[in-house]
PyMOL Python script that loads the backbone (N, CA, C, O; Angstrom):
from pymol import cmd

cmd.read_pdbstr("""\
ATOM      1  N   UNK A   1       4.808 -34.790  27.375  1.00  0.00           N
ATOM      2  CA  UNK A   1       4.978 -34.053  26.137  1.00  0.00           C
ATOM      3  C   UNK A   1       5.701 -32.725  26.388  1.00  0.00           C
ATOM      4  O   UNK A   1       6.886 -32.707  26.056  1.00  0.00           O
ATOM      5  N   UNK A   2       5.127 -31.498  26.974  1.00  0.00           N
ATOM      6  CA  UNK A   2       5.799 -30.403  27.347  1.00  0.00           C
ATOM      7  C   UNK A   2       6.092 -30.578  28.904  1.00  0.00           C
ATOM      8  O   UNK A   2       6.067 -29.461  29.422  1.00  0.00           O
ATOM      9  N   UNK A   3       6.306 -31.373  29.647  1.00  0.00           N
ATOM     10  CA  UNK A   3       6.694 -31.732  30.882  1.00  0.00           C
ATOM     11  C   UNK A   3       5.785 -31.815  31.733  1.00  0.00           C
ATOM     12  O   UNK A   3       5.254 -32.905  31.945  1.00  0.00           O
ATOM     13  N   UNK A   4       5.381 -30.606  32.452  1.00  0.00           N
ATOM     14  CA  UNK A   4       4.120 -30.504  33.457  1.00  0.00           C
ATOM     15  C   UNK A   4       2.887 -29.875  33.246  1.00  0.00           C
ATOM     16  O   UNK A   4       1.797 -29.865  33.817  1.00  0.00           O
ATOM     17  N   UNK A   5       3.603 -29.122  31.812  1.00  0.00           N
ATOM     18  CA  UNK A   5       2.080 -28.136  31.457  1.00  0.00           C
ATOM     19  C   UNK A   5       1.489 -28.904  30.580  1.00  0.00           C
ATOM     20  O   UNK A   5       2.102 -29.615  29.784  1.00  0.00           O
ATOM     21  N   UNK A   6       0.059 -28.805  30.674  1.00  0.00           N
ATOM     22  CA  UNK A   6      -0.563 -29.054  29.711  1.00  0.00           C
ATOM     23  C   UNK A   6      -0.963 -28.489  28.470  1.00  0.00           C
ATOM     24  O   UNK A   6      -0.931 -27.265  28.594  1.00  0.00           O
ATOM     25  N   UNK A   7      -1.439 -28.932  26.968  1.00  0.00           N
ATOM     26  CA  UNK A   7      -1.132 -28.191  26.088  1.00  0.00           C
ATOM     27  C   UNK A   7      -2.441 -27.087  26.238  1.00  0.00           C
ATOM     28  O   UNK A   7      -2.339 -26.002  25.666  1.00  0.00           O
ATOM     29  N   UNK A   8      -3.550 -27.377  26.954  1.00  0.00           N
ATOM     30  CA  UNK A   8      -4.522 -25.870  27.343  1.00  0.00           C
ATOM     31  C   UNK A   8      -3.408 -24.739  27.893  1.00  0.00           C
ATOM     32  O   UNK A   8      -3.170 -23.573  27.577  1.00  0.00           O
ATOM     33  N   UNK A   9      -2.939 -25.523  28.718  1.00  0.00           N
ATOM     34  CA  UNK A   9      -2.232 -24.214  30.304  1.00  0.00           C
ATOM     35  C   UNK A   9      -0.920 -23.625  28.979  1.00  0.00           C
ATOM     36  O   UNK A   9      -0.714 -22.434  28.746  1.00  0.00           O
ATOM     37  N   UNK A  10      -0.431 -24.405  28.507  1.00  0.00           N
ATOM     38  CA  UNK A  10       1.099 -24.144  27.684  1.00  0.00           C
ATOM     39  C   UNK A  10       0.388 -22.867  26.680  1.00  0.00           C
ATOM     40  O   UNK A  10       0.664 -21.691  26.918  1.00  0.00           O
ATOM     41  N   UNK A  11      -0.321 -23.161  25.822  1.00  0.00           N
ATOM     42  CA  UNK A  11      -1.563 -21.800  25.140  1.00  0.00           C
ATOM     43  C   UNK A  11      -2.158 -20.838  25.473  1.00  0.00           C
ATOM     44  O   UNK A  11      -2.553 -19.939  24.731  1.00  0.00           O
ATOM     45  N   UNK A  12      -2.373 -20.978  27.398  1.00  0.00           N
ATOM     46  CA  UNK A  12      -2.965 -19.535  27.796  1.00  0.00           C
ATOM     47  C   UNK A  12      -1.774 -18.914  28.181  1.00  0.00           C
ATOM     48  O   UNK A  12      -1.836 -17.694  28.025  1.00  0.00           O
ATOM     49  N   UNK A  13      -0.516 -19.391  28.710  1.00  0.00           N
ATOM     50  CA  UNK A  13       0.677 -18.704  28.983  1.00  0.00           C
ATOM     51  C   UNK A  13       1.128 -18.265  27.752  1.00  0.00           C
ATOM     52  O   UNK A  13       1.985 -17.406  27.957  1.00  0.00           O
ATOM     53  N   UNK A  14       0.966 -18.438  26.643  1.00  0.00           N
ATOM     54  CA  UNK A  14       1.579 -17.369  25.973  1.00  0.00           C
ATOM     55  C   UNK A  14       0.479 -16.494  25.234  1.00  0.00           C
ATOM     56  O   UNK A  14       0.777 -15.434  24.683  1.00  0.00           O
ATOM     57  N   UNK A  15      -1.093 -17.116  25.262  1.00  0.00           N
ATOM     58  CA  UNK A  15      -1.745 -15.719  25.623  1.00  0.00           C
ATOM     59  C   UNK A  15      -1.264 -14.795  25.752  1.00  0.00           C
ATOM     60  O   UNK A  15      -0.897 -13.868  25.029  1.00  0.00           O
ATOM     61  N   UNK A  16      -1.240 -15.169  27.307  1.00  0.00           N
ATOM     62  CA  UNK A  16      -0.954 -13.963  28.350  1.00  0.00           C
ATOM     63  C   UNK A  16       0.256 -13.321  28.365  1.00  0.00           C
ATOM     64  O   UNK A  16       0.271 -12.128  28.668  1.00  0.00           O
ATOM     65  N   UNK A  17       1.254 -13.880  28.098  1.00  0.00           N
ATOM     66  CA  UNK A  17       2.407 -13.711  27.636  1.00  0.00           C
ATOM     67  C   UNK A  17       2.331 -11.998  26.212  1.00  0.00           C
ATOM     68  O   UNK A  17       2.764 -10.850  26.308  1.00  0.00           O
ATOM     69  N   UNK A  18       1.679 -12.625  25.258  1.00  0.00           N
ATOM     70  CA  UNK A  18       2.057 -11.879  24.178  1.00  0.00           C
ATOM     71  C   UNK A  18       0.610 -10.756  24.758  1.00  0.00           C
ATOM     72  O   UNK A  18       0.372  -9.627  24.328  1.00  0.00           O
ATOM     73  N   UNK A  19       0.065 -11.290  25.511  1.00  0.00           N
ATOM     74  CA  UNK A  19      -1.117  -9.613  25.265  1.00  0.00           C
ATOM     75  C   UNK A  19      -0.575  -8.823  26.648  1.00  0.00           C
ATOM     76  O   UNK A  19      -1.274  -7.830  26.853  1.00  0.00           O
ATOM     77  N   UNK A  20       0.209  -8.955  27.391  1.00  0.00           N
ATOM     78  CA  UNK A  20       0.963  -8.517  28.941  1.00  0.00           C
ATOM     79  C   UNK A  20       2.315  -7.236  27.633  1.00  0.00           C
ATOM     80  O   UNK A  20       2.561  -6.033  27.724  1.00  0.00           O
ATOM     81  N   UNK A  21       2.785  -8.219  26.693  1.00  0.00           N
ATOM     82  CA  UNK A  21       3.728  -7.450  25.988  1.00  0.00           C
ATOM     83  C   UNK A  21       2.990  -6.324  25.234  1.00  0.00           C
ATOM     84  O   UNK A  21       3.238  -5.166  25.570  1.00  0.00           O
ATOM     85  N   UNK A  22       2.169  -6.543  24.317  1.00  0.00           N
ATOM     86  CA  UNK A  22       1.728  -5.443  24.024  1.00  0.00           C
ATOM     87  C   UNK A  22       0.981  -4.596  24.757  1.00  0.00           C
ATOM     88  O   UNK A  22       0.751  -3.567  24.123  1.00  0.00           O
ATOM     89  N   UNK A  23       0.456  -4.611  25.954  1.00  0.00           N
ATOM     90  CA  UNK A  23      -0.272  -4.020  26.861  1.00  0.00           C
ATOM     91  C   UNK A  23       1.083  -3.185  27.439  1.00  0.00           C
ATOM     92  O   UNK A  23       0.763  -1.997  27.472  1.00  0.00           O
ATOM     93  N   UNK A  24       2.182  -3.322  27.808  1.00  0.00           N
ATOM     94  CA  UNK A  24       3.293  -2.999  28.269  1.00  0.00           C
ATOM     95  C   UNK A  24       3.821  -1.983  27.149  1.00  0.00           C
ATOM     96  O   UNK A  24       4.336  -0.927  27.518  1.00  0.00           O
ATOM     97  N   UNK A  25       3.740  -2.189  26.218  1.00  0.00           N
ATOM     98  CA  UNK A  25       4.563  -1.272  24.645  1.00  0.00           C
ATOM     99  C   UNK A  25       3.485  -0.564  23.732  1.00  0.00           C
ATOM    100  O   UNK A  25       3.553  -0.142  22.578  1.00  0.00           O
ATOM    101  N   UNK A  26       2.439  -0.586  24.686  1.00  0.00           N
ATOM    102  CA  UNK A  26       1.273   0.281  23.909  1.00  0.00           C
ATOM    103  C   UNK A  26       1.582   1.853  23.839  1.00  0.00           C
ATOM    104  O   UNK A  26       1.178   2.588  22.939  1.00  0.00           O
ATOM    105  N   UNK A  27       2.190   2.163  24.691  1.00  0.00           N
ATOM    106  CA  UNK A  27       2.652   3.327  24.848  1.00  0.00           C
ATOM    107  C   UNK A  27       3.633   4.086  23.922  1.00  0.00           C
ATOM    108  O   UNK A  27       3.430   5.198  23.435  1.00  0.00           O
ATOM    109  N   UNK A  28       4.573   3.420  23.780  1.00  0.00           N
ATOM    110  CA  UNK A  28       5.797   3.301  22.606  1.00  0.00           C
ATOM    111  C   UNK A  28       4.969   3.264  21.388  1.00  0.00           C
ATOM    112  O   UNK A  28       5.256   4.249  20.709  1.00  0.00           O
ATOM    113  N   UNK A  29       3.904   2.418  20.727  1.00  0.00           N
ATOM    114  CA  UNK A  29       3.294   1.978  19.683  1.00  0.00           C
ATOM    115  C   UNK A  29       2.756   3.343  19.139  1.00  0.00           C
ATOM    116  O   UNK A  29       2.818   3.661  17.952  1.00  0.00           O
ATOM    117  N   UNK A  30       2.092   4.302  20.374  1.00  0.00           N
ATOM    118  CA  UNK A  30       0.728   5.188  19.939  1.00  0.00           C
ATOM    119  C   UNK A  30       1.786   6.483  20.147  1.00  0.00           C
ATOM    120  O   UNK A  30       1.215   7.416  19.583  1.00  0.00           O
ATOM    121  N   UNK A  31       2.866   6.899  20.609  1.00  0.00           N
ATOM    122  CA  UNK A  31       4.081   7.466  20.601  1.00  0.00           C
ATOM    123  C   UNK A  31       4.753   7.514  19.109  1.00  0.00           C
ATOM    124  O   UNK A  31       5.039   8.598  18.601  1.00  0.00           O
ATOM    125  N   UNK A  32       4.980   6.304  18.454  1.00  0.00           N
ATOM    126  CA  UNK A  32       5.853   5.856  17.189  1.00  0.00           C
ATOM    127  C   UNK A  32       4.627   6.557  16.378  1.00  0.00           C
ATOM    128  O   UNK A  32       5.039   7.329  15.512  1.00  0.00           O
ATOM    129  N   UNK A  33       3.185   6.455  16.471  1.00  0.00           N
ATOM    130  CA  UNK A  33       2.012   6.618  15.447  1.00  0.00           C
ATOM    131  C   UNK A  33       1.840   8.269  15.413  1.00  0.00           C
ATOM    132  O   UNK A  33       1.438   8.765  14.360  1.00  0.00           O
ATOM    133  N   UNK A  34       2.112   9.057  16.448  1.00  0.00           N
ATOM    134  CA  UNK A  34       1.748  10.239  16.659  1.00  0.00           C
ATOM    135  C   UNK A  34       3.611  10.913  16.212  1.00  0.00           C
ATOM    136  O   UNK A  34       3.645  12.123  15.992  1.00  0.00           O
ATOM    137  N   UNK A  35       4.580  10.373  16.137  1.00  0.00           N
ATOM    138  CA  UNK A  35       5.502  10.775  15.672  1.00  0.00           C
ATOM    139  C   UNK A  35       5.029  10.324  14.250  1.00  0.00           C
ATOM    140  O   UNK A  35       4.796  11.380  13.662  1.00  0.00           O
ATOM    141  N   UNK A  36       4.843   9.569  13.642  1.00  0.00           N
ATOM    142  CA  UNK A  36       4.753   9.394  12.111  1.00  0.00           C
ATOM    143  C   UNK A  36       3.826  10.675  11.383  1.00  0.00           C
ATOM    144  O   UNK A  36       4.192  11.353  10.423  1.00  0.00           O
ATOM    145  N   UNK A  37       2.164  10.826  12.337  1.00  0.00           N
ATOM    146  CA  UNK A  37       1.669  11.879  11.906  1.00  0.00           C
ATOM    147  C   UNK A  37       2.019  12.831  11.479  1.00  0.00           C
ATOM    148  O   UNK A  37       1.802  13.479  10.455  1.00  0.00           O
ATOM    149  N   UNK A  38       2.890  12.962  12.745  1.00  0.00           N
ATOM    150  CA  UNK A  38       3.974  14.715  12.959  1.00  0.00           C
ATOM    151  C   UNK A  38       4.537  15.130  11.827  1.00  0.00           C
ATOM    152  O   UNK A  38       4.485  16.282  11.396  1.00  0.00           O
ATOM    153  N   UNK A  39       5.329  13.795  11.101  1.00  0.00           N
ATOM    154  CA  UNK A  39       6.083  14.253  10.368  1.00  0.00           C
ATOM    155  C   UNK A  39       5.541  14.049   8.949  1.00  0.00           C
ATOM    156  O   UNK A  39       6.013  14.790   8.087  1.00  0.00           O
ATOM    157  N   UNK A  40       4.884  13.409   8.688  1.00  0.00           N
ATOM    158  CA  UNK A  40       3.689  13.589   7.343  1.00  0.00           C
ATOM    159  C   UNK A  40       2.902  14.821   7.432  1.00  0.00           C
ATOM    160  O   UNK A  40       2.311  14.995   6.366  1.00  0.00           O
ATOM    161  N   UNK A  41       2.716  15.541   8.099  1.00  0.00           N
ATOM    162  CA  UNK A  41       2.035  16.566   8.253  1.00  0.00           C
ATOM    163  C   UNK A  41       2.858  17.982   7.890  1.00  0.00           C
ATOM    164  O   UNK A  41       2.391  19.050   7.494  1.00  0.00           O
ATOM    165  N   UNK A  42       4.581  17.524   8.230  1.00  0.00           N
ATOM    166  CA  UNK A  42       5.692  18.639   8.520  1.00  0.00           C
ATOM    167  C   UNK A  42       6.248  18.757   6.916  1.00  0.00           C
ATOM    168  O   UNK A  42       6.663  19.716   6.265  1.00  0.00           O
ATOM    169  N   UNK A  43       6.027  17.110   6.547  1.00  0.00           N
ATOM    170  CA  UNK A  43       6.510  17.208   4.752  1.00  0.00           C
ATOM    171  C   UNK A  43       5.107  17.871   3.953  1.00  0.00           C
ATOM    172  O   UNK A  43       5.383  18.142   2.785  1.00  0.00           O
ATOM    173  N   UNK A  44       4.094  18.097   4.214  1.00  0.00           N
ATOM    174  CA  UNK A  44       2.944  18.275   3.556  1.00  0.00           C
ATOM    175  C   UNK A  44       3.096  19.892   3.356  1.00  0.00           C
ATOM    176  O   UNK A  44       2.891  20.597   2.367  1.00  0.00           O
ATOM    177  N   UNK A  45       3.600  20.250   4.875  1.00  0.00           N
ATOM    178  CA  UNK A  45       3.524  22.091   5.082  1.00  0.00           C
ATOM    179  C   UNK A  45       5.038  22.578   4.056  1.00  0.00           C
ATOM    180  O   UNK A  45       5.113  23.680   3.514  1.00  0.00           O
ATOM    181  N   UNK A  46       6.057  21.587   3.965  1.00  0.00           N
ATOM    182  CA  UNK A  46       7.121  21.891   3.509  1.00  0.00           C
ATOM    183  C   UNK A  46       6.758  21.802   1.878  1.00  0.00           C
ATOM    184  O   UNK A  46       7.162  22.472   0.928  1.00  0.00           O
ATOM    185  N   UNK A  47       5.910  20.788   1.959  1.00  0.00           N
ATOM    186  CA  UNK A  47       6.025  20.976   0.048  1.00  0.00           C
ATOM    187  C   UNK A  47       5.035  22.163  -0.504  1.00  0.00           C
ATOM    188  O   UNK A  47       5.331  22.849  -1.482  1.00  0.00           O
ATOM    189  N   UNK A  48       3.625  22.343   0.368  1.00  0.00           N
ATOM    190  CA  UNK A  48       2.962  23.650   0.309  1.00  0.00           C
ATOM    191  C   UNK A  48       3.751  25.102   0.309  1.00  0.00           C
ATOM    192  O   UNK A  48       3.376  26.105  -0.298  1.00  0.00           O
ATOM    193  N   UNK A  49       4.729  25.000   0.991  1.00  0.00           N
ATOM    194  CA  UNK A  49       5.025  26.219   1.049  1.00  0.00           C
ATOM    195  C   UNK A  49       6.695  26.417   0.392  1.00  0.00           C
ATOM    196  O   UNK A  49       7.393  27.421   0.538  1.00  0.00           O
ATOM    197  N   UNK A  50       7.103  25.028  -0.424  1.00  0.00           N
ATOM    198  CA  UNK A  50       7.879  24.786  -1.463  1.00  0.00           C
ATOM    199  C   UNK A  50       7.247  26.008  -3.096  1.00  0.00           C
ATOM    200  O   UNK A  50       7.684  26.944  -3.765  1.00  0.00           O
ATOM    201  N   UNK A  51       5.919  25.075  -2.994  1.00  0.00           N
ATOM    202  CA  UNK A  51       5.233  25.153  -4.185  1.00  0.00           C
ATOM    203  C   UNK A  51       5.017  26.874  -4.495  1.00  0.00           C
ATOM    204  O   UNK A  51       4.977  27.444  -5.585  1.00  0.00           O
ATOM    205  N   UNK A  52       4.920  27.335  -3.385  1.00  0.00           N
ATOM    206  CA  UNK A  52       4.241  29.111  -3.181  1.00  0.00           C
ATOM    207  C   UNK A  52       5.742  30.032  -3.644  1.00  0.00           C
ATOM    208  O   UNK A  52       5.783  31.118  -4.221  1.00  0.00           O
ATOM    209  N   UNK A  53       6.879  29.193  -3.178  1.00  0.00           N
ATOM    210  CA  UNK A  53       7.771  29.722  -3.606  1.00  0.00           C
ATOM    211  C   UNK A  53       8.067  30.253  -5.026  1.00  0.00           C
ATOM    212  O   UNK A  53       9.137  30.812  -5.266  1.00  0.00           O
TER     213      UNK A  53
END
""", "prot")
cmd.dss("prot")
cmd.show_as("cartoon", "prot")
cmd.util.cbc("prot")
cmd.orient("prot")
């Protein structure tokens, strides 16, 4: 069917596969999340101190 793997072994390789990738780009992920904060936080101070104007 899939040649030599079996369809258990063919399912834990991409397991491992897709949780190796995000384990690898977790970094980038919580990076992208703490830049989003940043800048929701930077439009919040900009419209506060829009408004005072």
């Amino acid at each position: 069917m899939f040649g030599r793997l079996t369809l258990p072994q063919l399912l834990f390789a991409t397991f491992l596969g897709i949780a190796g990738g995000i384990y690898i780009y977790q970094p980038i992920f919580e990076q992208y999340s703490r830049d989003q904060k940043g800048i929701k936080e930077e439009l919040k101070l900009a419209q506060e101190t829009e408004k005072k104007s």
